[in-house]
C-alpha positions as CSV (number, residue, x, y, z in Angstrom):
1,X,0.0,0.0,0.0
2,X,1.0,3.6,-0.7
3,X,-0.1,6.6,1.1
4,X,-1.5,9.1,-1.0
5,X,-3.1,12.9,-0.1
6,X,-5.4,14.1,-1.5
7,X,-7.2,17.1,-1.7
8,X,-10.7,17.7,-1.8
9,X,-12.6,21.3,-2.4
10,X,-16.4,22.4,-3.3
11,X,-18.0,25.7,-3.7
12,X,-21.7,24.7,-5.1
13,X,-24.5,22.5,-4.2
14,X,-24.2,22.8,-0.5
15,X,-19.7,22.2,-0.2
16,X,-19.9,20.7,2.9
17,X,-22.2,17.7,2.1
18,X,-20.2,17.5,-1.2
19,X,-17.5,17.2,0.9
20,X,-19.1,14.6,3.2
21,X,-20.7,12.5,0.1
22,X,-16.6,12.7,-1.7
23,X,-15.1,11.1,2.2
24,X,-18.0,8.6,2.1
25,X,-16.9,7.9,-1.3
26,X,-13.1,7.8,-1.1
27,X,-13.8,5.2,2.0
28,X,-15.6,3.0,-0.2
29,X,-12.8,2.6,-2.9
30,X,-11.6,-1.0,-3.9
31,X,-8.6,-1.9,-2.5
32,X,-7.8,1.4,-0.3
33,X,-8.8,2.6,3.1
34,X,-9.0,6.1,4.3
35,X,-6.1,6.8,6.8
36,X,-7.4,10.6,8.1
37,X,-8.9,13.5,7.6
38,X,-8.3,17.4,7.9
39,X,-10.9,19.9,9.7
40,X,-13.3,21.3,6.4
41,X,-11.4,25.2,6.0
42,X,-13.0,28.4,4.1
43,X,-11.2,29.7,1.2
44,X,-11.2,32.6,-1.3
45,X,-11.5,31.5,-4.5
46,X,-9.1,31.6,-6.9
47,X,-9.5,32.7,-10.5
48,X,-13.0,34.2,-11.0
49,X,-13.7,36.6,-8.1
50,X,-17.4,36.1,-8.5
51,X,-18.0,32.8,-6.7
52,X,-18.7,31.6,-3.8
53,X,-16.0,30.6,-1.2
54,X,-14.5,26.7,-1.4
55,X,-14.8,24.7,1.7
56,X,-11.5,22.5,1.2
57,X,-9.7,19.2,3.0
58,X,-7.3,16.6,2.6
59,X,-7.3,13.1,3.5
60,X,-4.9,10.2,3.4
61,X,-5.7,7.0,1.4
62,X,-3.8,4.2,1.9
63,X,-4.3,1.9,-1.7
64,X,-3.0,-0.2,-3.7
65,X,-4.3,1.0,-6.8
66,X,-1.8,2.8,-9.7
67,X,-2.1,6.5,-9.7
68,X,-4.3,6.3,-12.9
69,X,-6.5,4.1,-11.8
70,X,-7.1,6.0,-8.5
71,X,-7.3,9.5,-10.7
72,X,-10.2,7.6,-13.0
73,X,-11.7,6.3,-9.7
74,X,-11.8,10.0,-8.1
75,X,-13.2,11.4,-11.8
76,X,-15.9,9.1,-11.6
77,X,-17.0,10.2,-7.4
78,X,-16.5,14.3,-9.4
79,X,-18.9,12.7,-12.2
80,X,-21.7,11.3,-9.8
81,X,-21.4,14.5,-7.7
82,X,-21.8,16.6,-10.5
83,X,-18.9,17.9,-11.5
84,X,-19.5,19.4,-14.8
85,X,-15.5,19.7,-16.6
86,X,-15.5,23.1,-18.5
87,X,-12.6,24.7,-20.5
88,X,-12.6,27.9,-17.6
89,X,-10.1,26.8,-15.6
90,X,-10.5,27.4,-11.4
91,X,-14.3,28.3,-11.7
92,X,-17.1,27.0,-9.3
93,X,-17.5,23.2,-9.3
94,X,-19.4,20.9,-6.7
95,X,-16.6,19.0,-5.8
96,X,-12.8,18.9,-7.0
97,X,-10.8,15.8,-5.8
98,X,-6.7,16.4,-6.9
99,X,-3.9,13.7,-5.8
100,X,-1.3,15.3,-4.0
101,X,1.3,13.4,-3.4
102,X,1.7,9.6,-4.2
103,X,3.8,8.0,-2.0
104,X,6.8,9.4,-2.5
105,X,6.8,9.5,-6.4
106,X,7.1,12.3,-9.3
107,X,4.5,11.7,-11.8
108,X,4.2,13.5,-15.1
109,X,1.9,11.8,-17.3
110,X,-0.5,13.9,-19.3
111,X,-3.7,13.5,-17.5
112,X,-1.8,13.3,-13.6
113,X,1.0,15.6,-12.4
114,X,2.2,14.5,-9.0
115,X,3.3,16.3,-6.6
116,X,0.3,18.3,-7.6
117,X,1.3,21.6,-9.2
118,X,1.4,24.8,-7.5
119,X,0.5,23.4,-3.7
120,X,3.5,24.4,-2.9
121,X,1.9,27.8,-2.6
122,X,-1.7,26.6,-1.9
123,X,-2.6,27.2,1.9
124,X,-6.0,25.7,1.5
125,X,-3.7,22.5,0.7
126,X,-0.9,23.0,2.8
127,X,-2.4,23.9,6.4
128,X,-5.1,20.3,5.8
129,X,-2.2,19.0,4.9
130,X,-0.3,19.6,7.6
131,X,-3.3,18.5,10.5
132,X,-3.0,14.7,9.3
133,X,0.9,14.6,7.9
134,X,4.2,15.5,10.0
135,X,5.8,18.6,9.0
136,X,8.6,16.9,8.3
137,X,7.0,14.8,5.8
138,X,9.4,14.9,2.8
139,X,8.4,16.0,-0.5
140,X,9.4,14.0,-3.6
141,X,10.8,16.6,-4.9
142,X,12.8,17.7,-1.4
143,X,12.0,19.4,1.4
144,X,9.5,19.2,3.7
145,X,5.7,20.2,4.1
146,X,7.2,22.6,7.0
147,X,9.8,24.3,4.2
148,X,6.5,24.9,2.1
149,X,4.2,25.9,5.2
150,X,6.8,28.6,6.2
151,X,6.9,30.1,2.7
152,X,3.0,30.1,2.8
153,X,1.0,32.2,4.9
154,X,-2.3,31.5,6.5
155,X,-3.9,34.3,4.4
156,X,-7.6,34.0,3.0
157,X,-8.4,30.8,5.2
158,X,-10.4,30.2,8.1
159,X,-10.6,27.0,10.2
160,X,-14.4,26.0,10.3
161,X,-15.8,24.3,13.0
């Protein structure tokens, strides 16, 4: 088994039920078993300024599926959520499930980059992140989540209860 992160974010159809239907989900998934959680954290949106806020997580999966076959598998939980793909890139979505980090590989394939591009800078990603992973969890690229958490500041995010 690999541990993989994974992020999870919403903005329509009530986010925090998305969010709660997408765990549900990702704890169902052959051959995988969810690991932790984050708290749920408000975000400004990026992109488009007219939108609501995203209500974001991460959570760890433990699986032994390939990292394509987990990226179809979390496609398909966007799909019956109703996640509508459109060409505008960081619009308003019901749910948006990204891997992370996988294990500790570098993917570049051309549907999956891993580790996921620009969370380095990301504190809706990071701070989760950092509630269910040590900071000194190394990055595949080097470092550690702290090095990225102390480059990042807590700005535009609030812990929700």
């Amino acid at each position: 088994m690999e541990r993989v992160y994974i992020g999870l974010g919403s903005n329509l159809a009530e986010p925090r039920a998305q969010l709660e239907s997408a765990l549900a989900a990702l704890d169902a998934l052959p051959q995988s078993q969810l690991a932790a959680r984050s708290s749920f954290y408000g975000s400004d949106p990026l992109g488009p300024a007219d939108q609501p806020r995203y209500v974001n997580a991460v959570v760890a999966l433990d699986t032994f599926l390939e990292p394509l076959a987990l990226l179809d598998a979390l496609q398909s939980i966007e799909q019956q959520q109703g996640r509508v793909r459109k060409d505008e890139r960081w619009g308003p979505r019901t749910l948006d499930l990204d891997i992370l980090l996988f294990g500790n590989r570098r993917i570049d394939e051309p549907r999956l980059t891993v580790p996921h591009y620009h969370m380095h800078a990301r504190a809706f990603v990071l701070y989760p992140l950092a509630e269910i992973a040590s900071s000194d969890l190394p990055l595949p690229e080097g470092g550690t989540l702290q090095a990225l958490l102390d480059q990042c500041p807590f700005i535009g995010l609030e812990r929700l209860a």
